[in-house]
Backbone bond lengths (Angstrom), bond angles and torsions (degrees), N, CA, C in turn:
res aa  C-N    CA-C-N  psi(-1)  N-CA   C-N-CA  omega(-1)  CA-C   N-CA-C  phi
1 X - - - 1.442 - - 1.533 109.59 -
2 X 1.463 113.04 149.32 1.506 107.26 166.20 1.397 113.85 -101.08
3 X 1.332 116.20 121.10 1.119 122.13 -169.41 1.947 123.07 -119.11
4 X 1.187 107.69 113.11 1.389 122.15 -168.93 1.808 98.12 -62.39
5 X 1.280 114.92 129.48 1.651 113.24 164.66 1.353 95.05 -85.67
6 X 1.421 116.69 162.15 1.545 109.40 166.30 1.914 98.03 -156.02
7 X 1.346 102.64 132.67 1.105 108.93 175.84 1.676 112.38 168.98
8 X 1.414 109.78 179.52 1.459 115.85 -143.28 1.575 101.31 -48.86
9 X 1.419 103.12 149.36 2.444 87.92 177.75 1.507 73.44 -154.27
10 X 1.498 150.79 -26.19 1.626 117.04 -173.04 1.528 87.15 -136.60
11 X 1.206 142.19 -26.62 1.726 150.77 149.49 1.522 107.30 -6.68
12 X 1.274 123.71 85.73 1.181 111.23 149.06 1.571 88.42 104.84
13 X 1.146 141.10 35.93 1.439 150.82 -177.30 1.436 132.10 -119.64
14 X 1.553 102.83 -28.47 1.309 123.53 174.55 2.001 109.26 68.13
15 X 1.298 85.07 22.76 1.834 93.28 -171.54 1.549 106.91 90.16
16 X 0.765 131.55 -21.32 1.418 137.68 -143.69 1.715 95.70 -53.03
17 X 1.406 135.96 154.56 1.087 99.90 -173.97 1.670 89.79 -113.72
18 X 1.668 115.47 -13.93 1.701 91.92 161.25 1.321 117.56 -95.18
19 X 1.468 127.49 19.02 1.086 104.21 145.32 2.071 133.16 -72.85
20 X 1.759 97.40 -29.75 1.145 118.16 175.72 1.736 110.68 -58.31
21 X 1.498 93.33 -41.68 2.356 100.46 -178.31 2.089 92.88 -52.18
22 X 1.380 89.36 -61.09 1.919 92.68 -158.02 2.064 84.97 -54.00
23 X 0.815 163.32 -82.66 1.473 162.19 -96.32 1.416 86.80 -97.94
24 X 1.324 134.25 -72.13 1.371 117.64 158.65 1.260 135.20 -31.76
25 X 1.761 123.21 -54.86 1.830 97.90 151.77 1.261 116.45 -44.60
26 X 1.265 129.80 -32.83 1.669 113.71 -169.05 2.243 105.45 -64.73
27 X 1.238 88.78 -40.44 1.309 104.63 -169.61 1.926 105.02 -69.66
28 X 1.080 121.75 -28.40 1.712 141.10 175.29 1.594 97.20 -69.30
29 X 1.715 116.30 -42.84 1.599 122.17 -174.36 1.700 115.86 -12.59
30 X 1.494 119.82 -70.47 0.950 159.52 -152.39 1.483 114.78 -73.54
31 X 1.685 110.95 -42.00 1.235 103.72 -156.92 1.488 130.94 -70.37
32 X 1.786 103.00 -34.15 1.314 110.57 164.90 1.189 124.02 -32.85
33 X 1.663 110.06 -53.67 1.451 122.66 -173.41 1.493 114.84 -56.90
34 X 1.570 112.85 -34.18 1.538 118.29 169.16 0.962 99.15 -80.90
35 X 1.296 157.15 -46.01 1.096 139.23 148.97 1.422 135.14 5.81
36 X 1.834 98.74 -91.06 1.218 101.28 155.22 1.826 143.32 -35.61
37 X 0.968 94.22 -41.26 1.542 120.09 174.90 1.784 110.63 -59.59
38 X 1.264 104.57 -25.67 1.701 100.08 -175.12 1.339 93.07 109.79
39 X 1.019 129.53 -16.43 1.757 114.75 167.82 0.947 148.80 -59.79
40 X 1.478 148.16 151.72 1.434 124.59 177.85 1.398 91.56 -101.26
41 X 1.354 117.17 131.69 2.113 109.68 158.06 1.211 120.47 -82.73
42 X 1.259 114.91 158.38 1.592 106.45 -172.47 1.624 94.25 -148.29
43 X 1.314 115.50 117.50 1.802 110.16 149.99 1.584 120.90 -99.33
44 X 0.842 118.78 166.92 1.366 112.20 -162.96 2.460 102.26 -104.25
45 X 1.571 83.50 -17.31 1.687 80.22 159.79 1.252 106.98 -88.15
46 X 1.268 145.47 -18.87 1.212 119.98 176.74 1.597 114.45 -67.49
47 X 1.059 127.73 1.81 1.856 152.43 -179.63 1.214 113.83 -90.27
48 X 1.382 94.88 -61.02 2.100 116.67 -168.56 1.630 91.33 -68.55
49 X 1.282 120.23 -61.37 1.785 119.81 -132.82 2.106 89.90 -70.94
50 X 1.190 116.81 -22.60 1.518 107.65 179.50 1.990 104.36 -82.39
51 X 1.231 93.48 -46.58 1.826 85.56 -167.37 1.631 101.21 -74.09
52 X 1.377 119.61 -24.48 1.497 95.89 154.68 1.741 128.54 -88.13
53 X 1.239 97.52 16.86 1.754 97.93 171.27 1.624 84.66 -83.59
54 X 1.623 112.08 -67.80 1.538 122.55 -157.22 1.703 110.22 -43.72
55 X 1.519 104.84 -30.20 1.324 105.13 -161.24 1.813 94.32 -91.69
56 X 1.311 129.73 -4.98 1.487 123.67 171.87 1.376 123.83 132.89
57 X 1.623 88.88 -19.44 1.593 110.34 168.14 2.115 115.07 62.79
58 X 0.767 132.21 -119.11 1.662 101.69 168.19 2.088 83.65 120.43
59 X 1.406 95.94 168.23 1.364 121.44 161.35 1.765 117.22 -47.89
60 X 1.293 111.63 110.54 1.238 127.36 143.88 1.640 111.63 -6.97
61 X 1.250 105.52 108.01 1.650 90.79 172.16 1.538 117.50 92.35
62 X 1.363 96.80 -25.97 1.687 117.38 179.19 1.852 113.98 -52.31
63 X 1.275 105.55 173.15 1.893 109.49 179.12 1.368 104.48 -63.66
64 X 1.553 123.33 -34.99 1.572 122.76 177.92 1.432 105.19 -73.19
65 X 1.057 126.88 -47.05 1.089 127.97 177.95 1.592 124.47 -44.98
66 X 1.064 96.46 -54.96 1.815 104.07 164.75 0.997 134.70 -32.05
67 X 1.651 88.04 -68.11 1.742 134.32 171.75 1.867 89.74 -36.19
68 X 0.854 120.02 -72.81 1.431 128.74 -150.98 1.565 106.57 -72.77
69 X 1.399 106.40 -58.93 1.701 100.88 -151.30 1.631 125.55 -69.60
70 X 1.863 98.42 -48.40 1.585 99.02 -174.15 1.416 94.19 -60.71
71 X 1.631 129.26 -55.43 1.013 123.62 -129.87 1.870 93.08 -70.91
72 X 1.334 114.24 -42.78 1.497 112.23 -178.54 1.868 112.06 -30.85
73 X 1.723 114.84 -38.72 1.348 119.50 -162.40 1.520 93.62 -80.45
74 X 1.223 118.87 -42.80 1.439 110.85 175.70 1.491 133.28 -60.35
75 X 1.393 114.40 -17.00 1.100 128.35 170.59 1.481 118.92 -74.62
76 X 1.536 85.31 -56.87 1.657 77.34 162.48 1.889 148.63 -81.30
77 X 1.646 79.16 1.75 1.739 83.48 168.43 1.804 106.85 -83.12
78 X 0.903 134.12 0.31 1.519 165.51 156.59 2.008 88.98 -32.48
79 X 1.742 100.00 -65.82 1.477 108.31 -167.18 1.517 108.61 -96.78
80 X 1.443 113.00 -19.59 1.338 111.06 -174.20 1.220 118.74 -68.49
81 X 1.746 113.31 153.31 1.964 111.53 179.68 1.715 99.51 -116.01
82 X 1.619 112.02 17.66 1.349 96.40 168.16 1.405 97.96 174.09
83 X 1.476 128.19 167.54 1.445 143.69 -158.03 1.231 100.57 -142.62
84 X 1.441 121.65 115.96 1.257 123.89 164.34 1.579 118.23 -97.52
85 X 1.412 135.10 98.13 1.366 133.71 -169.11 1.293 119.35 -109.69
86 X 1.573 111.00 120.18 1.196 134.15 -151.35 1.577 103.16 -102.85
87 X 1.592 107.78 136.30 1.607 99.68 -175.44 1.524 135.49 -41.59
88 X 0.868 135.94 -160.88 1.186 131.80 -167.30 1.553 140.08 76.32
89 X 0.944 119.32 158.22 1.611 115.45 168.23 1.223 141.64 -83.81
90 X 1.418 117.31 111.74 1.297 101.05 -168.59 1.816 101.72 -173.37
91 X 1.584 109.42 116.23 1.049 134.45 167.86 1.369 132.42 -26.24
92 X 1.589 106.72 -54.68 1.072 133.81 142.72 2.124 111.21 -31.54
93 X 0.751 77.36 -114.78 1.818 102.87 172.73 2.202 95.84 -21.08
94 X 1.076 122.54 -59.14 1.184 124.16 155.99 1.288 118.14 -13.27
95 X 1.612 96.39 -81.28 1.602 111.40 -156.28 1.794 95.92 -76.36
96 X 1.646 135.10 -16.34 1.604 128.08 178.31 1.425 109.69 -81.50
97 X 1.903 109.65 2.64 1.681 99.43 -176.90 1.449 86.95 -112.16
98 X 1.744 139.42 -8.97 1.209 129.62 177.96 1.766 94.98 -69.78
99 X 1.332 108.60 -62.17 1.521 110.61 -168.80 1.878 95.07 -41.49
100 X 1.227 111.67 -71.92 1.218 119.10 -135.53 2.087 91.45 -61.43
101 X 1.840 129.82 -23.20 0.752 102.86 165.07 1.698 141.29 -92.60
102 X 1.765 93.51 20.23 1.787 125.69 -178.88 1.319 88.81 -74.62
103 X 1.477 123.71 -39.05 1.200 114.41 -136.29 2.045 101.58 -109.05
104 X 1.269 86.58 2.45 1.958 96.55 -170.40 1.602 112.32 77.22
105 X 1.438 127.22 4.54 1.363 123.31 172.39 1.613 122.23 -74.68
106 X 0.961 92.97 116.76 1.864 96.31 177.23 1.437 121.62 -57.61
107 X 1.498 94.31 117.84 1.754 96.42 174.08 1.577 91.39 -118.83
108 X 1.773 81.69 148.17 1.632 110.46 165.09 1.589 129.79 -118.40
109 X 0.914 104.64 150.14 1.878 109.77 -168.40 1.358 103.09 -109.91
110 X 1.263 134.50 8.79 1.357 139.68 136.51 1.618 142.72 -145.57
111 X 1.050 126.43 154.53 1.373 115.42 -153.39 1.418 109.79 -95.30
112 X 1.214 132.77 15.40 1.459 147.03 131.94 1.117 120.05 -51.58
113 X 1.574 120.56 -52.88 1.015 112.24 175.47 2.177 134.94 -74.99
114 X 1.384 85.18 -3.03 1.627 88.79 -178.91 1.511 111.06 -99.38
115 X 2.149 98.44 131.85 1.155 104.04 -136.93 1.552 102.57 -65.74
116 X 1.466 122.64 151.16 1.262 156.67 148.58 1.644 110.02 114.30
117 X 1.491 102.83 -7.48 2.113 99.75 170.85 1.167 103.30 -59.22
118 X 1.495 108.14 136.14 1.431 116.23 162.11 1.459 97.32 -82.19
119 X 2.048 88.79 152.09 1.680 101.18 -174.09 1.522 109.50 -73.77
C-alpha cells in the first residue's frame, strides 16, 4: 500500500526552520518500518519542499506556500490506500484524516496497527 504519514511538520514551530528539519525526522520515523512491511511511505513534504524550492520558495506561511503544501497532501491521498497519523498537533495532519475518512481510506494512529508491521 502507499501510505501517507501525516503529522505535525510546521505546528507548533514558530517557523523555525530547525524546528520544522527535527518534526520531519519525526514524520521519516516510520517509514522504513512500512517499508519493511511491503509498503510504500509517503510524506507529503517530501513533494511540497522541492516544487516550492522550483517554484521560488518564499516565506513560510507565505501565498506560495499555501499554494503548494496542503494541497500537494491532498492530492496525494487521491493515490493513497492508507494514512498513518502520528501524535501531535497539527491542522494540516487533521484536515488529511478528514479527507482520507470522506474518502473511505483507512487511517491508523499507530504503526502496529497497519496491516503486516511487525510489533
Amino acid at each position: 500500500m502507499l501510505i501517507l504519514i501525516a503529522g505535525p511538520y510546521r505546528s507548533g514551530t514558530g517557523d523555525d526552520p530547525a524546528k520544522m528539519a527535527a518534526n520531519l525526522k519525526v514524520l521519516e520515523a516510520p517509514s522504513y518500518s512500512l517499508f519493511k512491511a511491503g509498503h510504500t511511505p509517503m510524506i507529503g513534504e517530501w513533494v511540497a519542499l522541492p516544487v516550492f524550492d522550483a517554484a521560488g520558495g518564499g516565506p513560510i506561511g507565505g501565498e506560495l506556500y499555501d499554494e503548494v503544501f496542503h494541497p500537494v497532501a491532498h492530492r496525494l491521498l487521491a493515490l493513497c490506500d492508507g494514512v498513518l497519523r502520528l501524535p501531535g498537533a497539527s491542522k494540516g495532519a487533521d484536515n488529511d484524516v478528514r479527507i482520507a475518512n470522506e474518502r473511505g481510506i483507512p487511517v491508523w494512529y499507530d504503526l502496529k496497527d497497519v496491516p503486516g508491521v511487525a510489533a
